[in-house]
C-alpha positions in Angstrom: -23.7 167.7 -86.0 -22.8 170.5 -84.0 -19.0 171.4 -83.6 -19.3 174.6 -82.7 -20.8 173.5 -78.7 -18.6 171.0 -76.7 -21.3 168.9 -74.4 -20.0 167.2 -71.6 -22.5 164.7 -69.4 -22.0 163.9 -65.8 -24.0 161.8 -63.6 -23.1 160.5 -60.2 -25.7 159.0 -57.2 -28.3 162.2 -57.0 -27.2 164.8 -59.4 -26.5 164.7 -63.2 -25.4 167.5 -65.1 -25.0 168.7 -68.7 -22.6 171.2 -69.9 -22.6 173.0 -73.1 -18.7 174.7 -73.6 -18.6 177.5 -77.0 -17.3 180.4 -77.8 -18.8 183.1 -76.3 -20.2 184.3 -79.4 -23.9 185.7 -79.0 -25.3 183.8 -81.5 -24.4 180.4 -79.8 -25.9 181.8 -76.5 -28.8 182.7 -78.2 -28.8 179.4 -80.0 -28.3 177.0 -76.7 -30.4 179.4 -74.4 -33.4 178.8 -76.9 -32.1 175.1 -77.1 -33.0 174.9 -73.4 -35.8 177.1 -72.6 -37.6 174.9 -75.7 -37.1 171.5 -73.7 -38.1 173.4 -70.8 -41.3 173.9 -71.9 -42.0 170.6 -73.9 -40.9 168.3 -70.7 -42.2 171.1 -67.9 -39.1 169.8 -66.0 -37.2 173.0 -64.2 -33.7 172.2 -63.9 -31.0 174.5 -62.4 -29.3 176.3 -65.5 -26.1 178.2 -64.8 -24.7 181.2 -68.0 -21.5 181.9 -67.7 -21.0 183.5 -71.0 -21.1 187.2 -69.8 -18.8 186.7 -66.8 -15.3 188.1 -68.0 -13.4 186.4 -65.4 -15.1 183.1 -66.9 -12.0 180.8 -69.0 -14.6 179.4 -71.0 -17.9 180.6 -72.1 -20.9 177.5 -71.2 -23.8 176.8 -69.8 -24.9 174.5 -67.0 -27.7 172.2 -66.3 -27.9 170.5 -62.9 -30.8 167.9 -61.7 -30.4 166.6 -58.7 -32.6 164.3 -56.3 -36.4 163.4 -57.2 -36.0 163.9 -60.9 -32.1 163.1 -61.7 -33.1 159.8 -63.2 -35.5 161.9 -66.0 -33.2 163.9 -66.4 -30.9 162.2 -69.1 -34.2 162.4 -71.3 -34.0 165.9 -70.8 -30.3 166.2 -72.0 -31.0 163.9 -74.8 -33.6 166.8 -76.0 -31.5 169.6 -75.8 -28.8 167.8 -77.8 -30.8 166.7 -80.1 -32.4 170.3 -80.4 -28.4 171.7 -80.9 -28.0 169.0 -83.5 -24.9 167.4 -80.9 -25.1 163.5 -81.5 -21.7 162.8 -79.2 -20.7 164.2 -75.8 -16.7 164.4 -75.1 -16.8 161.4 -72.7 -19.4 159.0 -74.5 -22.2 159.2 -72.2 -24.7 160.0 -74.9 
């Protein structure tokens, strides 16, 4: 398990979104950029995907994954495989 990343699932009619909350730290950015660009390529799926982790105005460092439409009810596959890919088996509000 992962304790270093915070994951936090939403979903609501049309969208769905994943974010992944660390510490800034350029190993983790590495670590879940990798994470993500990995699943991209498995599922050929192209979610929108929003760093933050360089912005210095940002309060916390994370990155964002956004579905929306067609393809927001594959997309909790997709989340599944990044967790699973960062070794996170629990979101902070239970949706996974």
């Amino acid at each position: 398990m992962c304790k270093d990343i915070v994951a936090n699932v939403k979903m609501e009619e049309c969208y769905s979104g994943l974010s992944l909350t660390f510490d800034g730290s350029e190993i983790l950015r590495t670590k879940i950029g990798n994470a993500i660009d990995n699943v991209i390529k498995h599922t050929k799926m192209t979610p929108t995907v929003f760093d933050n982790s360089q912005n210095p105005e940002s309060s916390k460092p994370a990155f964002y994954i956004e579905f929306s439409d067609e393809v927001q009810r594959e997309s909790g596959d997709f989340f599944e495989l990044v967790l699973k890919e960062l070794k996170i088996d629990k979101c902070i509000n239970d949706v996974v």
